[in-house]
C-alpha positions in Angstrom: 109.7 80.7 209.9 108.8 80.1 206.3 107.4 83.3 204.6 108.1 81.6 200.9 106.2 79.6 199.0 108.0 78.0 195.9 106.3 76.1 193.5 107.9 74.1 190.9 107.9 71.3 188.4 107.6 70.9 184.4 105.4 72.7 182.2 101.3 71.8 182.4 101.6 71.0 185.6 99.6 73.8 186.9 102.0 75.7 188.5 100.8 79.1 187.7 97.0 78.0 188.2 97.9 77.1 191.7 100.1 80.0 192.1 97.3 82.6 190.9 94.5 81.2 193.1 97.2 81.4 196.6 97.9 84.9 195.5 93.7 85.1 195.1 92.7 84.3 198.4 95.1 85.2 200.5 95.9 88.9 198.9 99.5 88.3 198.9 101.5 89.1 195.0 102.4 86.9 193.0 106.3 86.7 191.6 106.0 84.9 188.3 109.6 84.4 187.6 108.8 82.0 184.8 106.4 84.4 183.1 108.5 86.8 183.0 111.3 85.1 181.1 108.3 83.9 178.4 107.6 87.9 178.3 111.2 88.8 177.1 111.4 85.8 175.0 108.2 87.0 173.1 109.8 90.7 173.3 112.9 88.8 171.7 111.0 86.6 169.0 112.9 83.5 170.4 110.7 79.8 170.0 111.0 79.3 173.9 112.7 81.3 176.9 115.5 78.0 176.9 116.6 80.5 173.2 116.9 83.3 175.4 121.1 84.1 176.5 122.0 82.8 179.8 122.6 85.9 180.8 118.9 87.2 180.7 118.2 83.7 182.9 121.1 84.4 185.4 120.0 87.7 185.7 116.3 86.9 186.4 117.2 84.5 189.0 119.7 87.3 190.8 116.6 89.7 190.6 114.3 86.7 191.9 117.2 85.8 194.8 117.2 89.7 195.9 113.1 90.0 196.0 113.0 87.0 198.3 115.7 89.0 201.1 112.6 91.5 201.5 111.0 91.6 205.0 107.6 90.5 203.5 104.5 88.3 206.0 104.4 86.3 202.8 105.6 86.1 199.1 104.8 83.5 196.8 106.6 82.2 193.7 106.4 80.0 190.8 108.5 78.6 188.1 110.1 75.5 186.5 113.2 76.2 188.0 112.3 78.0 191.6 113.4 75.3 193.5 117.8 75.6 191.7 117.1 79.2 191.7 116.0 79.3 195.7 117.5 76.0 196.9 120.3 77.5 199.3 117.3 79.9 200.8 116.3 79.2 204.5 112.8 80.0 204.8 111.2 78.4 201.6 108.2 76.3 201.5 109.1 74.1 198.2 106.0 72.4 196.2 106.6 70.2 193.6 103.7 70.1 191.2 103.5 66.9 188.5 101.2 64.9 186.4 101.0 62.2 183.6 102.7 63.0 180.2 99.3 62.1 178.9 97.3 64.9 181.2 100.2 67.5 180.7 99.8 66.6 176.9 96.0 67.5 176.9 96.7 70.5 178.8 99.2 71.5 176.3 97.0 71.0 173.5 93.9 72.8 175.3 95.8 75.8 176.0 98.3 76.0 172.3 94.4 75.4 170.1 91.6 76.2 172.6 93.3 79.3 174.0 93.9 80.1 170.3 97.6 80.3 170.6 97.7 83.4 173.0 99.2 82.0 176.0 102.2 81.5 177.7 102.8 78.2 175.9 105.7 78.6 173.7 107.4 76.0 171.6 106.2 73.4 169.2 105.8 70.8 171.6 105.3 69.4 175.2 107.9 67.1 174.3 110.0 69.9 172.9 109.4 72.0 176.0 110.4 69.0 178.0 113.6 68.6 176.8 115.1 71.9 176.9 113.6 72.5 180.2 116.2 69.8 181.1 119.0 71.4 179.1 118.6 74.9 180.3 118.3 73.1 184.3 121.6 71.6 183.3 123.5 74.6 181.9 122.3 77.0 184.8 122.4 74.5 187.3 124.9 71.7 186.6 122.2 69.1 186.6 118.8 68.1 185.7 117.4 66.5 189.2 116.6 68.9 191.7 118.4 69.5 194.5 115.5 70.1 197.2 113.3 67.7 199.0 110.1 69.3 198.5 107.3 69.9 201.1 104.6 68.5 199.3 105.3 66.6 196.2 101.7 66.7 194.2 100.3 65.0 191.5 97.8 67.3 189.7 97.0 64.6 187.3 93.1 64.7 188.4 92.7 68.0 189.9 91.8 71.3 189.6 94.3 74.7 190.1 92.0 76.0 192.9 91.9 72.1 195.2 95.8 72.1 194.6 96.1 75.4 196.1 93.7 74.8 198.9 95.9 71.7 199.5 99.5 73.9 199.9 98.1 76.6 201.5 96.2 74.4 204.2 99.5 72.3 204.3 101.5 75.9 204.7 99.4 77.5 207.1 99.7 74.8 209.7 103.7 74.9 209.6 103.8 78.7 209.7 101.0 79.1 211.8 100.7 82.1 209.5 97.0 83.8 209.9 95.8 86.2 206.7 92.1 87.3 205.3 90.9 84.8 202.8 87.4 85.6 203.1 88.3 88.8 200.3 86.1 89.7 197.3 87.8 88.9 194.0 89.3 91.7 192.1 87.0 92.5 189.9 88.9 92.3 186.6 85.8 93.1 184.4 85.6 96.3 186.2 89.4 97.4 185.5 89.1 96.4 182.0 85.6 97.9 181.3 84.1 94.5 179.8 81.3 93.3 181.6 80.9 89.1 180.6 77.2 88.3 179.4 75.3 89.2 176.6 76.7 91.7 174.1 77.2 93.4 171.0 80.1 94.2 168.7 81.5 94.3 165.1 83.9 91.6 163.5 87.7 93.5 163.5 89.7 90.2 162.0 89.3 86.7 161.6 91.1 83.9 159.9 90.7 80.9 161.1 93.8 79.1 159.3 96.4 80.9 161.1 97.4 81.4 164.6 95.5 82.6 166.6 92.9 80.6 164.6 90.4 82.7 164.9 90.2 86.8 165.4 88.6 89.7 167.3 85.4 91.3 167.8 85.1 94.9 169.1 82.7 95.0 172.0 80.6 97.9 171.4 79.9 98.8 175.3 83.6 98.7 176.6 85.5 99.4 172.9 87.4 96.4 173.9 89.0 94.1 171.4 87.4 90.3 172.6 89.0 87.5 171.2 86.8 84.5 169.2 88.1 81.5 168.5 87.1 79.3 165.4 85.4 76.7 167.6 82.8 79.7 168.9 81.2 79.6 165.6 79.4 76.0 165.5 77.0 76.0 168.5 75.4 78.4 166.4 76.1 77.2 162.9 77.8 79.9 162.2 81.1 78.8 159.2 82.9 82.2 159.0 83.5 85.7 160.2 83.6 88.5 158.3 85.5 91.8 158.8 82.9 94.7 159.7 79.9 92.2 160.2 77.6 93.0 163.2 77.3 90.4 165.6 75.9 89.2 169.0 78.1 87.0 171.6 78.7 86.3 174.6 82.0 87.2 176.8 83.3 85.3 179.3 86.6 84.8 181.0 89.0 82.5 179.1 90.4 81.2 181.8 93.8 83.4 180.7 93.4 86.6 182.7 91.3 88.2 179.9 88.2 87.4 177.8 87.1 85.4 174.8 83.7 85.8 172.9 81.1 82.7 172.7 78.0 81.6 170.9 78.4 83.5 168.0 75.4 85.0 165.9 74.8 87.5 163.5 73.0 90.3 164.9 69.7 91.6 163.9 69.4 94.3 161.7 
């Protein structure tokens, strides 16, 4: 019986949004191989993890090979490459994930300027990322087409990361007849972190808005947390520029990234 679920499929795709939101409701970890190889090439200061040796690849999909042998009810992974890397595995559920160059391109954009540079999203270019993608597949793999026949072959094109996973896990669960809790609070993230999102307080601690991460951080003064701000936080309010030390009032919320940015800027009152 299949106790793997393997998405895959090029960058932008929502892979990992899909991937978070199984892992969500359902309790199980998620195995982010592909995160992990952005992790060491940011350790490494390479442009992309294709700059990384292909030894530090191999390696990571050995590791990844060895963690899906464990006697686990369910395990879940995601990556551009899970489906090379756990092709000759038995009881994988493979999920293909695409969309339109055009939506992947938006996405890109959104998350390189919007997310003010701080994600995963390495490389100059969708196109860029694209293309060694399908060099590295080659080099570890010997080709660029995959070699599985996915289970479900989706188009994210129009949706959202939570309907796609809704969507595998309904399509899982009635193959593997697998039963688990999904009726579980959300872990409250705020609460590990100290940050409470809403209304709050803070002083400026950087911000330039002509570099990356094109904007800067303000120190929230209930948690002592360092939020981020991007540049585009500043107009709802009319606010042009940031400076270091100036009190100011915002509001936090979740960026969408596993962490929190700061909103509707303001000065704060003396």
């Amino acid at each position: 019986m299949d106790n793997i679920i393997a998405i895959y499929g090029q960058t932008c795709c929502l892979k990992t949004e899909a991937a978070r939101e199984i892992s969500r409701f359902t309790g199980f970890k998620l195995t982010d191989r592909g995160e992990l190889a952005t992790t060491r090439a940011k350790v490494a200061r390479a442009l992309t993890a294709a700059a990384l040796p292909e030894e530090v690849h191999r390696a990571i999909d050995d590791e990844t090979r060895e963690i899906a042998k464990r006697d686990e009810p369910l395990m879940i992974f995601e990556s551009a490459f899970m489906d090379a890397v756990l092709q000759d595995v038995k009881n994988v559920f493979f999920v293909r994930l695409k969309a339109s160059d055009e939506v992947r391109g938006k996405r890109w954009a959104h998350r390189k300027e919007e997310g003010g540079g701080r994600t995963r999203q390495l490389g100059e270019s969708i196109e860029q990322r694209d293309s060694e993608d399908a060099a590295l597949r080659k080099k570890l793999y010997g080709s660029e087409i995959s070699g599985v026949t996915p289970a479900l072959d989706i188009d994210t094109s129009n949706r959202k990361g939570a309907d796609v996973a809704l969507e595998i896990w309904e399509t899982f669960q009635k193959g593997s007849q697998m039963v688990v809790v999904t009726n579980k609070p959300p872990m409250d993230k705020t609460a590990k972190k100290g940050v409470s999102p809403g209304p709050a307080k803070g002083i400026v601690k950087s911000y330039n808005p002509k570099r990356m991460p094109f904007g800067g951080f303000i120190t929230d003064e209930k948690s002592g947390t360092d939020i981020f701000v991007h540049k585009s936080a500043l107009v709802e309010f009319g606010v042009s520029e940031l400076q270091k030390g100036q009190r100011v009032e915002f509001q936090i919320v979740e960026d969408g990234f596993g962490s929190f940015k700061a909103t509707k800027i303001r000065a704060a009152d003396a």
